[in-house]
N, C-alpha and C positions, 0 to 999 in steps of 0.2 A: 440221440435216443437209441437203445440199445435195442434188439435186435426181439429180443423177449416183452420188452418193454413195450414196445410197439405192437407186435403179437397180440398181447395183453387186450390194449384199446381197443385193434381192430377186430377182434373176437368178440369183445362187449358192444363196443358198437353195432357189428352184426344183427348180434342179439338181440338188442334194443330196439333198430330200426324195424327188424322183422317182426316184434311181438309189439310192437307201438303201431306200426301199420295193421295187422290183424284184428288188432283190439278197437282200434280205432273204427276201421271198416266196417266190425262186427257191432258194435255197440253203442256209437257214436253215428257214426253217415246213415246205418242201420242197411248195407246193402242188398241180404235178403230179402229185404222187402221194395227193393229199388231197383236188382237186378235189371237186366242187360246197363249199363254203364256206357257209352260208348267215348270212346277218348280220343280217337280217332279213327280215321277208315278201317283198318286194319288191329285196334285194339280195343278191347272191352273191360270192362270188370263186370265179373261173373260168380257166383256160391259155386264151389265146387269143392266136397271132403273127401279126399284123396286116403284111403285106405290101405293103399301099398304105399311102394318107394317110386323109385324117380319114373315117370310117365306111365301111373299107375300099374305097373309090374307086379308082381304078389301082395295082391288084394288079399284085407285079412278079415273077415269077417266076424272071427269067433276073440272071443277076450285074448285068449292065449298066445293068440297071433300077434293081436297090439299090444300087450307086455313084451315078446318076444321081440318085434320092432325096437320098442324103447329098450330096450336093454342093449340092443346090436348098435342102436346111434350113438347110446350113451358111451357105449366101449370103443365107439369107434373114433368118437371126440377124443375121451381119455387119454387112446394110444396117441394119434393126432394131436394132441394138443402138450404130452409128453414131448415128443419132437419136435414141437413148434416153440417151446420155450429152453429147450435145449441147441438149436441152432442158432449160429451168429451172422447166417443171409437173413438180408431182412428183403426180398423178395421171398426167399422160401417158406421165412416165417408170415409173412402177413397173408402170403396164397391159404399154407397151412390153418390159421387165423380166419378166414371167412369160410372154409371148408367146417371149422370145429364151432361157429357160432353159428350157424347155419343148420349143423346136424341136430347140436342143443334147442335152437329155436321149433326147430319139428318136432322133438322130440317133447316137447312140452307140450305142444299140441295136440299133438298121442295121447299124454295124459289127463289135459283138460278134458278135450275135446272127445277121444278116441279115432279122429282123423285128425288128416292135418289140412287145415283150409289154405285153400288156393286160392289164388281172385285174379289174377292177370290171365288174358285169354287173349292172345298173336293169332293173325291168320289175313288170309288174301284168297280174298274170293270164296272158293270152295276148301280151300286147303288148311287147314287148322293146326298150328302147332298147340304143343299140350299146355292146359293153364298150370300156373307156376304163382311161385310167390318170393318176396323177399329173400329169405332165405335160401330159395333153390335159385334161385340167380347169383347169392352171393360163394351157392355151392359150387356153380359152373365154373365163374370165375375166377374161384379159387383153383380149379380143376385145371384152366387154361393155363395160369400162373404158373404150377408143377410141372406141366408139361414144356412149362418155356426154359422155367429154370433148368428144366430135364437136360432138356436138346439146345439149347443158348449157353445160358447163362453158365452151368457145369462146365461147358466145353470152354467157355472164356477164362474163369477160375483156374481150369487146367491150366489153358495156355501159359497167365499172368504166372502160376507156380514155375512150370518147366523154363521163362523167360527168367525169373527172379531166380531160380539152380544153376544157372548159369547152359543150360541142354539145348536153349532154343537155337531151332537151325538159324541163318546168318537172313538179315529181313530183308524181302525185293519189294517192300514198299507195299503189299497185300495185306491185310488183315489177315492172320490165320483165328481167327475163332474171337 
């Protein structure tokens, strides 16, 4: 499978699992009315409409602000998603891929909704990390991905090139990249 082609799915997949979990939670399980959720010691499902971006950062209360959001996701998939069907890494396309169905699935939210719901709630003891949902977990992870391929995986590409040019220094048995 090609490198776009794959891109492709795991975008739509993204997409899919994150607005089929939201919907379902919302309207199905009906969690606002069930809230706290407990899943285990340490995790809940919770109602929370997240107004800004990632750990609620620029809360936006007025209309202007939530158009303004969905427009910045939507261009931000756009360009991202230009790139993600334009490369032939199919690590950097699929990172790129849950980063771009990820921003789409918020960003739908935005418009339904005018936030974006969250429902997973992490924490230990007093300590709380922030609730999150599908989609921003598939945003992180794609986040990690880039960063691997960044600092890994490029530096292994290089090496394979400069060995295949014939450049590589003479091998003492180490991995260089």
């Amino acid at each position: 499978m090609s490198a776009s082609r794959l891109a492709i799915l795991v975008a739509l997949a993204t997409f899919v699992l994150d607005q089929a979990s939201k919907l379902w939670l919302l309207f199905v399980y009906e969690l606002p009315m069930r809230e706290p959720v407990a899943l285990a010691p340490f995790v809940d499902l919770i109602v929370v409409w997240n107004r800004g971006v990632s750990y609620g950062l620029f809360q936006q209360e007025s209309e202007t602000g939530r158009w303004l959001l969905v427009a910045f996701s939507l261009a931000a998939a756009l360009g991202l998603g230009i790139w993600m069907v334009r490369t032939s890494e199919r690590l950097l396309a699929a990172s790129l891929a849950l980063i771009v169905g990820g921003a789409i699935g918020n960003a739908v939210d935005r418009v339904a909704y005018g936030a974006v719901f969250d429902f997973v709630h992490v924490y230990f003891g007093t300590f709380s990390w922030y609730v999150f949902n599908v989609a921003d977990a598939a945003i992180v992870a794609g986040v990690i991905g880039l960063v691997y391929d960044s600092f890994v995986a490029e530096g292994r590409r290089a090496a394979r090139a400069r060995r295949s040019a014939g450049g590589a220094p003479p091998q003492d048995g180490r991995d260089s990249g």
